[in-house]
C-alpha positions as CSV (number, residue, x, y, z in Angstrom):
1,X,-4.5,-22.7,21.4
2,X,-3.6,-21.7,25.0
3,X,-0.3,-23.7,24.7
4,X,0.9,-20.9,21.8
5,X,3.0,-18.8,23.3
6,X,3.9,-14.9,21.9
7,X,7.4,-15.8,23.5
8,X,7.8,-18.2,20.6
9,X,6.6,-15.9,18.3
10,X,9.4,-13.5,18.3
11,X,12.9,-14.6,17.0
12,X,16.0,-13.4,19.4
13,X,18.3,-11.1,18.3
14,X,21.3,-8.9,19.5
15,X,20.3,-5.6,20.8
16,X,21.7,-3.1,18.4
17,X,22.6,0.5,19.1
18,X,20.1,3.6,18.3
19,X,21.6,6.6,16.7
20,X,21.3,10.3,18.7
21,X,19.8,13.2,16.3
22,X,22.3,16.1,16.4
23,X,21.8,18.9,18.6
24,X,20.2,22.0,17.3
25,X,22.8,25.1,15.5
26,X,22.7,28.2,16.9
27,X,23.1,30.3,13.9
28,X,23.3,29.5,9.7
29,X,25.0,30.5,6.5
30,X,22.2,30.9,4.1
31,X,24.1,30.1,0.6
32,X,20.6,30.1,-1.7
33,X,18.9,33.5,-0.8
34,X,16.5,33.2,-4.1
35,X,14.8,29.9,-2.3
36,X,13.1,31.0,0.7
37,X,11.2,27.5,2.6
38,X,8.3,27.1,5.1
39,X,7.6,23.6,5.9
40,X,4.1,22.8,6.7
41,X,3.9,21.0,10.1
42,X,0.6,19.1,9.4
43,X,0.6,15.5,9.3
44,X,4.0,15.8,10.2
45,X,4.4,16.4,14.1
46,X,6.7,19.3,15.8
47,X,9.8,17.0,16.7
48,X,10.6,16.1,12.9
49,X,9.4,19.7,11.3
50,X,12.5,21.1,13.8
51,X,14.7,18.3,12.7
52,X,15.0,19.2,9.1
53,X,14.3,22.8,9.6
54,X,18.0,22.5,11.1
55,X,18.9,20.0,9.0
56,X,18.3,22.3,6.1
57,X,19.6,25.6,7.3
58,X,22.7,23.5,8.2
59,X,22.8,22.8,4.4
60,X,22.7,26.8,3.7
61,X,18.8,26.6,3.0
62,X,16.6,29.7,4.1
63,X,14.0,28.1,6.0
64,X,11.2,30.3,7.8
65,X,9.6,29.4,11.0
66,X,6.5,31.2,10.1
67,X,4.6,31.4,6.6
68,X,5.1,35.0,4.6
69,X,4.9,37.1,1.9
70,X,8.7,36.1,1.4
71,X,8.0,32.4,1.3
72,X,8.9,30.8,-2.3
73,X,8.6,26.9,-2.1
74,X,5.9,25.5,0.9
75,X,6.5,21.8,1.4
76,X,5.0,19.1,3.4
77,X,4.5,15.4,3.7
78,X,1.6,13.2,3.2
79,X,-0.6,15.9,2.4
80,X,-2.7,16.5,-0.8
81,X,-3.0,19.3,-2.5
82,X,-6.4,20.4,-1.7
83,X,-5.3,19.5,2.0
84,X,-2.5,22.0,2.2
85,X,-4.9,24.6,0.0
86,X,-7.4,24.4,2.6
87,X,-5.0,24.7,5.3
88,X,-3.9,27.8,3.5
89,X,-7.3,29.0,3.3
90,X,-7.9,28.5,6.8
91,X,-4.8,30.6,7.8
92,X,-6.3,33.3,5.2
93,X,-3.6,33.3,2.6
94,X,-6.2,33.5,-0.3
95,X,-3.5,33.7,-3.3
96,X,-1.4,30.3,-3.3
97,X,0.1,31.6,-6.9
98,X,3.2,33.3,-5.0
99,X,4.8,30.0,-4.5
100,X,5.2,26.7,-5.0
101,X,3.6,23.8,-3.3
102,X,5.6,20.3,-3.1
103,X,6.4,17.2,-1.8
104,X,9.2,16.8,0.7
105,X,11.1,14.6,-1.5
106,X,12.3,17.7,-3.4
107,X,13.6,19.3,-0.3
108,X,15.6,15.9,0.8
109,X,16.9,15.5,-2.7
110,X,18.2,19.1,-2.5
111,X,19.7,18.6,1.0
112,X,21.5,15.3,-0.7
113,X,22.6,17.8,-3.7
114,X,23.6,20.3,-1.2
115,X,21.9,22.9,-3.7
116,X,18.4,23.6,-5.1
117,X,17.2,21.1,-7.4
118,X,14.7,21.4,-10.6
119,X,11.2,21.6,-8.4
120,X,8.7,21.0,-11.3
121,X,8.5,17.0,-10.5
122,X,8.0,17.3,-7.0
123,X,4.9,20.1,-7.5
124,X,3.0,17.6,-10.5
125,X,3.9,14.4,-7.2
126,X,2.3,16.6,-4.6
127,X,-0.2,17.7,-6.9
128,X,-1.5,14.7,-8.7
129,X,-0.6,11.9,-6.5
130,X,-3.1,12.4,-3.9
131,X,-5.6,12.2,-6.4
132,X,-6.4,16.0,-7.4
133,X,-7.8,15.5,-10.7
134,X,-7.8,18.9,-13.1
135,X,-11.5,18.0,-13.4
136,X,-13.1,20.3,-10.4
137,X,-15.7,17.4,-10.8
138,X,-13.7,14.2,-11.8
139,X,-16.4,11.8,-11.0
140,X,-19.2,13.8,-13.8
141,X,-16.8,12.5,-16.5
142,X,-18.5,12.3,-20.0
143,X,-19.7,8.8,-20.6
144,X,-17.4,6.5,-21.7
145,X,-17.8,4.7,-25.1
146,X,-18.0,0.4,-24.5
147,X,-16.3,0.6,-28.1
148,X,-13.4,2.3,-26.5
149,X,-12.6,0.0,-23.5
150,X,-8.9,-0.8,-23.5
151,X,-7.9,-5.0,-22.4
152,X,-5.8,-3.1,-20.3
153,X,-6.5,-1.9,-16.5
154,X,-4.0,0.3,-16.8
155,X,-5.5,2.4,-19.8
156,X,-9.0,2.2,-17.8
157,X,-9.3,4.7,-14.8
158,X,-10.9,2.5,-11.9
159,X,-12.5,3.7,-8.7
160,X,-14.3,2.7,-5.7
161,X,-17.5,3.8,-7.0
162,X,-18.4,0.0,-8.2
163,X,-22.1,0.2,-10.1
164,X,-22.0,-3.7,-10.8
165,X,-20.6,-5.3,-7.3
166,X,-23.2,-7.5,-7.5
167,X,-22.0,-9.4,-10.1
168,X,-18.1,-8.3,-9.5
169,X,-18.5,-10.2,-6.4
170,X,-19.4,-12.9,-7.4
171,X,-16.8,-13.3,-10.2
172,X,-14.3,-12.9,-7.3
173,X,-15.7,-16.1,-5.7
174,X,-15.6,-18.0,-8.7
175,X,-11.9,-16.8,-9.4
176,X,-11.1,-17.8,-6.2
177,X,-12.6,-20.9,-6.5
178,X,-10.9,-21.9,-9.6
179,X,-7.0,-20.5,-7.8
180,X,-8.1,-22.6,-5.0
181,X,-8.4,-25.5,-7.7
182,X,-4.8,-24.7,-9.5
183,X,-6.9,-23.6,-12.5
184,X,-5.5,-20.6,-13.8
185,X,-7.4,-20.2,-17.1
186,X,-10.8,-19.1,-15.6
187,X,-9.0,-17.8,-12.5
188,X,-7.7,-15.2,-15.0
189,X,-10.8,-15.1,-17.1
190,X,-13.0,-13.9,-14.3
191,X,-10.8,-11.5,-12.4
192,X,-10.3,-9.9,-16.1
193,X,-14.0,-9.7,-16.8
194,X,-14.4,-8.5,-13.1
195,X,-12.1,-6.1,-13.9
196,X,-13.5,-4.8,-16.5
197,X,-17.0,-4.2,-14.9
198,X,-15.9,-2.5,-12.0
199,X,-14.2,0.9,-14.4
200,X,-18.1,0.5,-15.8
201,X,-19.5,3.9,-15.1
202,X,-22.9,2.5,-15.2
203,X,-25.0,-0.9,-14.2
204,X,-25.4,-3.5,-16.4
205,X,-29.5,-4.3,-17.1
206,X,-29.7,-6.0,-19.7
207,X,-27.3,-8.6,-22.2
208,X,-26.6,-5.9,-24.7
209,X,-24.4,-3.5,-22.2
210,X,-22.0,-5.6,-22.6
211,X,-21.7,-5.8,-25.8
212,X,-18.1,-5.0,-27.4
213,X,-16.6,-5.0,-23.5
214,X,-13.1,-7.2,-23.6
215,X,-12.9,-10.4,-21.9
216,X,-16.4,-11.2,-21.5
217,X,-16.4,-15.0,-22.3
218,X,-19.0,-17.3,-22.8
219,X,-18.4,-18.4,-19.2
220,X,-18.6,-14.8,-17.9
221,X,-21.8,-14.2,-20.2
222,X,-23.7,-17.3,-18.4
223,X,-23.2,-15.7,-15.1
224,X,-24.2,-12.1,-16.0
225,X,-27.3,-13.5,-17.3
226,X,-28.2,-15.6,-14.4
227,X,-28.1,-12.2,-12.3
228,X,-30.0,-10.8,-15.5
229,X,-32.9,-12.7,-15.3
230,X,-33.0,-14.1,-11.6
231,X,-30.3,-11.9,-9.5
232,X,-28.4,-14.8,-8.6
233,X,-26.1,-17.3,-10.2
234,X,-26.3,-20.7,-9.3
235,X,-22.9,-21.6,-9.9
236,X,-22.1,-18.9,-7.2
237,X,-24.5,-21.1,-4.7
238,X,-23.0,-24.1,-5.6
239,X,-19.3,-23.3,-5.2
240,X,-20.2,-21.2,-1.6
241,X,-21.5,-24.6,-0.5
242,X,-18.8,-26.4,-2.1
243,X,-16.8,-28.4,1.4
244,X,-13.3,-27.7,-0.8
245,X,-13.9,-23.8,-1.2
246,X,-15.3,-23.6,2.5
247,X,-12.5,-25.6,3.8
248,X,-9.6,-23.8,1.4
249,X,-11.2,-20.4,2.5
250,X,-10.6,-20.9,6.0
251,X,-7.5,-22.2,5.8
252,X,-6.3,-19.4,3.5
253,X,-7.6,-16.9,6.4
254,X,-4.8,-17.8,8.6
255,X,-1.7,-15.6,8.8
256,X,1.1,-17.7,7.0
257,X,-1.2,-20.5,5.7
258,X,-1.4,-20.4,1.3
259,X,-2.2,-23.1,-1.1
260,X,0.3,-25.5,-0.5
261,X,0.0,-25.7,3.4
262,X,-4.6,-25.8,2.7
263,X,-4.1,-29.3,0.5
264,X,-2.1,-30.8,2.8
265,X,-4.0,-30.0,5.4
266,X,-7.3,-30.6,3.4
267,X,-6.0,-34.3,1.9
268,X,-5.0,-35.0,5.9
269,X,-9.3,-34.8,6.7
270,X,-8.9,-31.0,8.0
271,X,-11.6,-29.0,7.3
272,X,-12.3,-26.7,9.7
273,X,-9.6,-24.3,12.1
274,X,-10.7,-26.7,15.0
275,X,-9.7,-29.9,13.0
276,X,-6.1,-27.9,12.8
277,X,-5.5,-26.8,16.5
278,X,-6.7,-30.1,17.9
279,X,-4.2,-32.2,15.5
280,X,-1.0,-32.6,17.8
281,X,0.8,-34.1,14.5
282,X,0.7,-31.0,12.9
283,X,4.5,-28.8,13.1
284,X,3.3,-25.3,12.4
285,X,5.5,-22.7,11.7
286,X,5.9,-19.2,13.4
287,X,4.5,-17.5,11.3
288,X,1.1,-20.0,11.5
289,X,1.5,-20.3,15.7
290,X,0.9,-16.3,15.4
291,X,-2.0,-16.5,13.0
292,X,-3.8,-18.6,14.8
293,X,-3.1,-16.8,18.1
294,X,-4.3,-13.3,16.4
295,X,-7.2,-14.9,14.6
296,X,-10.3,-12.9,15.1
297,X,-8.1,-9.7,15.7
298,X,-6.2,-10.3,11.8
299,X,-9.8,-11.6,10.1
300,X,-11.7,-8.4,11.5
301,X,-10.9,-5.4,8.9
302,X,-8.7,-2.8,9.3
303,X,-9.9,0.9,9.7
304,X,-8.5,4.1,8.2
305,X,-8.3,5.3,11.3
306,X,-6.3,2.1,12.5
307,X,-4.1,2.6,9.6
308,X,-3.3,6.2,10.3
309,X,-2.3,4.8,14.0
310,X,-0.4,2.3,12.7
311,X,1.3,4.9,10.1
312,X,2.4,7.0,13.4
313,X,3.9,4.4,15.1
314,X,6.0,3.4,11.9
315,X,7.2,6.7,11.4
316,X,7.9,7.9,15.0
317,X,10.1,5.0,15.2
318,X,11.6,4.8,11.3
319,X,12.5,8.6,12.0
320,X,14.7,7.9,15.7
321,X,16.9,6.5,13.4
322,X,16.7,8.0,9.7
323,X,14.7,11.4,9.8
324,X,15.4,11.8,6.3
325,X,13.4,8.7,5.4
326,X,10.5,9.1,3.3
327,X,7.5,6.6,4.7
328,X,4.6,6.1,2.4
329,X,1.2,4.4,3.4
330,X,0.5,1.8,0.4
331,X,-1.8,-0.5,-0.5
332,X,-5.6,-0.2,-1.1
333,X,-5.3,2.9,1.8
334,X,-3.3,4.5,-0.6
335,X,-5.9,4.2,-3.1
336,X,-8.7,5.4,-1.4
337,X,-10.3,2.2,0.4
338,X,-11.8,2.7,3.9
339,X,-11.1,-0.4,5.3
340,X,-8.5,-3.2,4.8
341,X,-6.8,-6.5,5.5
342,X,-3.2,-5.0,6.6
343,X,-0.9,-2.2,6.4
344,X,1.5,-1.9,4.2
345,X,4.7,1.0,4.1
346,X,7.3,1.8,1.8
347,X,10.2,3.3,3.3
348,X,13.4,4.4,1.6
349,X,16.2,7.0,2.5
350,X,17.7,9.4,0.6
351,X,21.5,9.0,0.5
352,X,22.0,6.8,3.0
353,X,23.8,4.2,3.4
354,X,22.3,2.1,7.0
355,X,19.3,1.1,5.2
356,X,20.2,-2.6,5.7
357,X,20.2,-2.2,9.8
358,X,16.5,0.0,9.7
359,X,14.3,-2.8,10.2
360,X,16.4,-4.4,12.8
361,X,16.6,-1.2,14.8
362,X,13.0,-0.6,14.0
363,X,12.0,-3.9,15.8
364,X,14.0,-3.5,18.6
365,X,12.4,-0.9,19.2
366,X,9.0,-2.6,19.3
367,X,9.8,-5.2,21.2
368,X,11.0,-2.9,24.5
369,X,8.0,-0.7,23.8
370,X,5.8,-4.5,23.8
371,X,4.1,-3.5,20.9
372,X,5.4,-6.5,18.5
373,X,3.5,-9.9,18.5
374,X,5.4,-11.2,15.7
375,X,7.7,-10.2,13.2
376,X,9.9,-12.1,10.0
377,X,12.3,-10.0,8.8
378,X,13.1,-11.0,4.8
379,X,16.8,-9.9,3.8
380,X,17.5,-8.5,0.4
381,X,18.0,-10.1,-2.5
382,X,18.5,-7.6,-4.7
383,X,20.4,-8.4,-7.9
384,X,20.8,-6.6,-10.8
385,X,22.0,-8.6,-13.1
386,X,18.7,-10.4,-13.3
387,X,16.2,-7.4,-13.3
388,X,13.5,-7.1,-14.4
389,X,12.1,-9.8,-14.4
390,X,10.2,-11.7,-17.3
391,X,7.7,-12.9,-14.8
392,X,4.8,-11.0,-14.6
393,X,4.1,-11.4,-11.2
394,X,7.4,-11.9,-10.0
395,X,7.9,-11.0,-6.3
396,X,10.5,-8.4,-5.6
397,X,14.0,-8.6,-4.2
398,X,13.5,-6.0,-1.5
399,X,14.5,-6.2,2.3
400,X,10.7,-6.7,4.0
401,X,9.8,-7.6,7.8
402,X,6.4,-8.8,8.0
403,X,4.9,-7.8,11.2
404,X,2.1,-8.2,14.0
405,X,1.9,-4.8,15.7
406,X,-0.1,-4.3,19.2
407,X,-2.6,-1.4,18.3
408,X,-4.0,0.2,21.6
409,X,-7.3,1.5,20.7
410,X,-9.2,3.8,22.8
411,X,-11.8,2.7,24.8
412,X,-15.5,3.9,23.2
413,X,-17.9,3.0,25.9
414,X,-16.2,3.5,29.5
415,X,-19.4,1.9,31.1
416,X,-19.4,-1.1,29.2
417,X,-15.5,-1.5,30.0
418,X,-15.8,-2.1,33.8
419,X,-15.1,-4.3,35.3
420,X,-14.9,-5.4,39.7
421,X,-11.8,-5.9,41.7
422,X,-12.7,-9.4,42.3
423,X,-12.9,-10.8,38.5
424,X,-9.9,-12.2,36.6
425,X,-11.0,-11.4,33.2
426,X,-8.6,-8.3,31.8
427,X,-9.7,-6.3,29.3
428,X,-8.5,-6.6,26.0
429,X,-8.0,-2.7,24.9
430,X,-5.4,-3.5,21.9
431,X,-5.9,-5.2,18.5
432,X,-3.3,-6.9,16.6
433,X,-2.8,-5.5,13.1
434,X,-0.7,-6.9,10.1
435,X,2.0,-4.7,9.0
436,X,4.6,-5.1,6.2
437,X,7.9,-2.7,5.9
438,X,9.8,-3.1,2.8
439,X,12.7,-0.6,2.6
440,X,13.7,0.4,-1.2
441,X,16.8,2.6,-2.4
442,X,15.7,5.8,-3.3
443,X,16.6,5.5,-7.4
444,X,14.4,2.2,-6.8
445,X,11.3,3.9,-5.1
446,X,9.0,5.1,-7.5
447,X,9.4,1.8,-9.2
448,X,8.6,0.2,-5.7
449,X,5.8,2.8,-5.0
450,X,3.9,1.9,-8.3
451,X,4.1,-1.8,-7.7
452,X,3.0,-2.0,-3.8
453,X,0.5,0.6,-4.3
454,X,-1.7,-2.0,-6.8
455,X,-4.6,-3.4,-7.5
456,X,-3.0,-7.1,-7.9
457,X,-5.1,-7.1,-11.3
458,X,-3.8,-3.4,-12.2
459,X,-0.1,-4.2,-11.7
460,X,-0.8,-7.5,-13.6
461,X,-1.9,-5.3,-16.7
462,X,0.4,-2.7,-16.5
463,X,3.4,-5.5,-16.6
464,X,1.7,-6.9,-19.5
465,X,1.3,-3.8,-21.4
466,X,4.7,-2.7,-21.1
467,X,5.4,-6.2,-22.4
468,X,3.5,-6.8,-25.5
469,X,2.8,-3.0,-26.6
470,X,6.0,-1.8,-25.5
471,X,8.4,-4.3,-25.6
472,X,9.9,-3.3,-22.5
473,X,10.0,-4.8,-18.9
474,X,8.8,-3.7,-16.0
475,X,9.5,-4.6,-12.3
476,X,8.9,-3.3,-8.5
477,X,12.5,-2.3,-9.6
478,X,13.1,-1.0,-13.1
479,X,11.8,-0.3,-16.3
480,X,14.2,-2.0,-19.1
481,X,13.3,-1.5,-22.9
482,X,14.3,-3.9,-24.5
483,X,14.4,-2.3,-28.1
484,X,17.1,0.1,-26.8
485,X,18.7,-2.4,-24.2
486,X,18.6,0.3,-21.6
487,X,17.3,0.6,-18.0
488,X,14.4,3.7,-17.8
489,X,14.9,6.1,-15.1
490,X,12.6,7.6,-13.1
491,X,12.0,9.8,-10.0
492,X,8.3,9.4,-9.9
493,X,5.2,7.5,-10.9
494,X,4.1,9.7,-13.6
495,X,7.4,9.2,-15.7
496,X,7.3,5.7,-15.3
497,X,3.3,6.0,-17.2
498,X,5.4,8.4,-19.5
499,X,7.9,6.1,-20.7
500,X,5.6,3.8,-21.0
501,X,3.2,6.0,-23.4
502,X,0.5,5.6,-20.8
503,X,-1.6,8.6,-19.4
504,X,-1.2,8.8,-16.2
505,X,-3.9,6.5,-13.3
506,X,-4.1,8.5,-9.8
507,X,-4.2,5.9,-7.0
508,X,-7.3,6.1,-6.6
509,X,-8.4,5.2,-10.1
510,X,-6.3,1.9,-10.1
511,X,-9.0,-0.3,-7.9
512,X,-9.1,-2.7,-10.6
C-alpha cells in the first residue's frame, strides 16, 4: 500500500482562470419601495451577506443593513424556521407577524426577474422544509391504524425514531445478502418489509402486530418470529458467517469497488483486503488506488459536525466563483441523521450560464489549497429527449465530481498529541471525507433536490407511485404525465408531492 501514490490519484488539468466579484456601489436607485429586505447573516458568513446586499440594491432592491420596524421580507439561507424565530427571539423582536420569513431562493429569483416575485412558495420552502411540522408536538401523533398503512414509503411519514431496529437490522443484512447474490426478489422483499417497520410508531411483541402490515411475507414472518420467541434469527447468524457475505462486504467497503469488481475478485481466491493489496496482477483503477489509500479514514462515519465543515469549505469555494449559487447539504444529513458515510451537495445557479466550468474551477481550487485527495469529475449527459426515464432507479444525467476532501480537524487532547523533536512519526490531524458535487439547472433543482435527498427505498416508492397510481413519470429531472403528455413544473419539493396527489414528507420523515 505504500507504493500508492496521491500524485496518481489526481488527474492533470489546465489551470483555468477565477472570476473577481465586483467592487462595492457607492450609492442605489431603489425602484421597489413597498419591499423593504434584511438578510439574516447566520449560517451564512459576512463576506457573502455584503455580496448580495450589493448585488440587490444594484438591482433597485431596498435592502437594510440592520433589522427594523420597516423591514417587510427577512431572508436567510440554510436556516429553519424555528432557527431564524429563535434568533429573533434572541434579538427581542417578539412579533414575527410584521413580515415575512423566506428562503433565499426567492430573493435570487427576484434579482434574475429584476422585480419582486410571488413570495408565498419561498415562505411554505423555508417553513416546512427544515422540518417544522404545524404539530407544536409532531412526534405525540395519534396512533396510527395497521389497517391504514399505505405499500407506499412515500404515503408513510418515516423518522429516525426506529422502535423495531432490532429486527430492521437484520432485514438489512439479509437484503444485502441476497443483492450480494444478484437475487433481487428477496433483496426487494426485505428492504420493503424493513421499510415498513421502521414508520411503525411502536415495537412489535408479539405475531399479531403485524397483522394487516404490507409486504410482510412468509419469509419476513419466519424472521420476525425467530426474534419473537428467541431474539435472534438464525438465518441472520448463518449469513454473518457466511465466507461470500464477509468477503463481498469487504470488498464493497472500498471506495470504487461494487459487485462486478467483488466476484471477480472473489472467483480469483480474494477474500480479504490483504489478499487484494498483495496481488501484483491486480490493475486497479483510480478511483480503487484512493480507496484503499483512505481506508480506515472513508470506513469510519462521518459527523454532523464534519459535514457542516465540509459544507463550509464547498461553499466558500462554490461562492469565489458563482455567489448567487444555491448549495444545499443532501443526503441522510439532510434528513436528520447524526452520522454518515459521505457528503453529498446539490449546487445550482440561478441564471447562469458557467455552470459547466464550476466544478473544474472548484477543484482547482482544492488542489492549490492541498485539500483534494482525489477527485472524478462526471460530465453531463443531460438529454431531454429521453427524460424521464422508465427506469425506476435510473441514475441521472447531471454533471457530478466525486471527491476525497482533506478535513483538518482540531486537535481534542493537546497532551496526547506530542510528540519529541527526535521522532519521525507526524501526526495525522486531517481526515479524508467522501464528497459528491452534482450541479443542476435551476428549473431542474427541486426535481434534483427530491431525488438526492432520499432514502434509496423512499425514492424507489415515490417513482413507483407516480407510476402505477398516477400514470406519470418521475425523474432526478422532471415530472412527465403521461395521460396529458406534458412535462410538470415545479419550483419546489412540495409541488412536485402536489402534482403528484401526495401530502407532503418533510426530510426528515423520509428515512425509509
Amino acid at each position: 500500500m505504500n507504493k500508492i501514490q496521491t500524485m496518481d490519484i489526481l488527474p492533470k488539468r489546465k489551470k483555468q482562470k477565477g472570476m473577481q466579484l465586483s467592487a462595492p456601489s457607492s450609492s442605489y436607485k431603489i425602484q421597489f419601495n413597498e419591499v423593504v429586505i434584511f438578510i439574516l447573516e447566520k449560517k451564512m458568513g459576512v463576506t457573502r451577506r455584503m455580496f448580495l446586499m450589493d448585488l440587490a440594491r444594484r438591482k433597485g432592491f431596498r435592502v437594510e443593513n440592520e433589522l427594523s420596524d420597516s423591514v417587510t421580507h427577512i431572508v436567510a439561507e440554510n436556516n429553519s424556521c424555528a432557527e431564524i424565530l429563535k434568533w429573533l427571539q434572541v434579538h427581542r423582536i417578539g412579533d414575527s407577524s410584521g413580515f415575512k420569513l423566506l428562503d433565499i431562493s426567492w430573493l435570487i429569483a427576484c434579482m434574475e426577474a429584476g422585480k419582486p416575485v410571488d413570495s408565498e412558495k419561498y415562505q411554505l420552502l423555508v417553513r416546512r422544509e427544515y422540518g417544522i411540522s404545524s404539530s407544536p408536538h409532531p412526534e405525540k401523533r395519534a396512533p396510527i391504524s395497521v389497517s391504514k398503512f399505505s405499500q407506499y414509503a412515500c404515503q408513510r411519514r418515516t423518522t429516525l425514531n426506529n422502535y423495531n431496529k432490532k429486527i430492521t437490522d437484520a432485514f438489512e443484512i439479509l437484503a444485502e445478502n441476497y443483492e450480494f447474490r444478484e437475487n433481487e426478489g428477496p433483496c426487494l422483499a426485505f428492504r420493503r418489509a424493513a421499510s415498513v417497520l421502521k414508520s411503525l410508531p411502536f415495537t412489535i411483541v408479539k405475531a399479531k402486530d403485524i397483522e394487516g402490515l404490507p409486504w410482510m411475507g412468509e419469509q419476513v414472518k419466519e424472521v420476525i418470529e425467530d426474534f419473537l420467541e428467541e431474539g435472534e434469527s438464525p438465518r441472520v447468524k448463518n449469513v454473518l458467517n457466511c465466507e461470500y457475505y464477509k468477503s463481498f462486504k469487504k470488498f464493497t467497503s472500498v471506495f470504487g469497488v461494487g459487485m462486478k469488481t467483488s466476484e471477480k475478485w472473489y472467483r480469483m481466491g480474494l477474500r480479504n483486503l490483504e489478499d487484494v493489496k498483495q496481488d501484483k496482477s491486480l490493475k486497479l483503477t483510480r478511483m480503487q488506488r484512493a480507496g484503499l489509500l483512505h481506508y480506515e479514514d472513508l470506513i469510519s462515519s462521518v459527523s454532523k459536525a464534519e459535514a457542516d465543515s465540509t459544507a463550509l469549505i464547498v461553499k466558500d469555494t462554490v461562492w469565489r466563483f458563482s455567489p448567487t449559487a444555491v448549495v444545499t447539504l443532501t443526503g441522510g444529513f439532510r434528513r436528520g441523521k447524526k452520522m454518515g458515510h459521505d457528503v453529498d451537495f446539490l449546487i445550482t445557479i440561478p441564471g447562469a450560464s458557467q455552470e459547466d466550468e464550476l466544478l473544474y474551477q472548484v477543484t482547482d481550487i482544492w488542489k492549490k489549497q492541498g485539500l483534494l485527495l482525489y477527485y472524478d469529475i462526471i460530465e453531463s449527459t443531460f438529454d431531454k429527449t429521453k427524460l424521464p426515464s422508465r427506469k425506476v432507479d435510473a441514475l441521472d444525467h447531471f454533471q457530478k465530481c466525486f471527491a476525497i476532501l482533506k478535513l483538518h480537524k482540531e486537535r481534542v487532547d493537546h497532551s496526547r498529541s506530542v510528540i519529541s523533536k527526535d521522532s519521525a512519526e507526524e501526526v495525522k490531524d486531517w481526515k479524508a471525507i467522501r464528497v459528491d458535487l452534482v450541479v443542476t439547472p435551476f428549473e431542474q433543482y427541486a426535481f434534483a433536490l427530491l431525488g438526492w435527498s432520499g432514502s434509496r427505498q423512499f425514492e424507489r416508492d415515490l417513482r413507483r407511485y407516480a407510476t402505477h397510481e398516477r400514470k406519470m413519470m418521475l425523474d432526478n429531472h422532471a415530472l412527465y404525465d403521461k395521460t396529458k403528455r406534458i412535462f410538470l413544473n415545479a419550483v419546489n419539493e412540495e409541488e412536485i408531492f402536489a402534482h403528484l396527489g401526495l401530502d407532503y414528507i418533510e426530510p426528515w420523515e423520509r428515512n425509509a
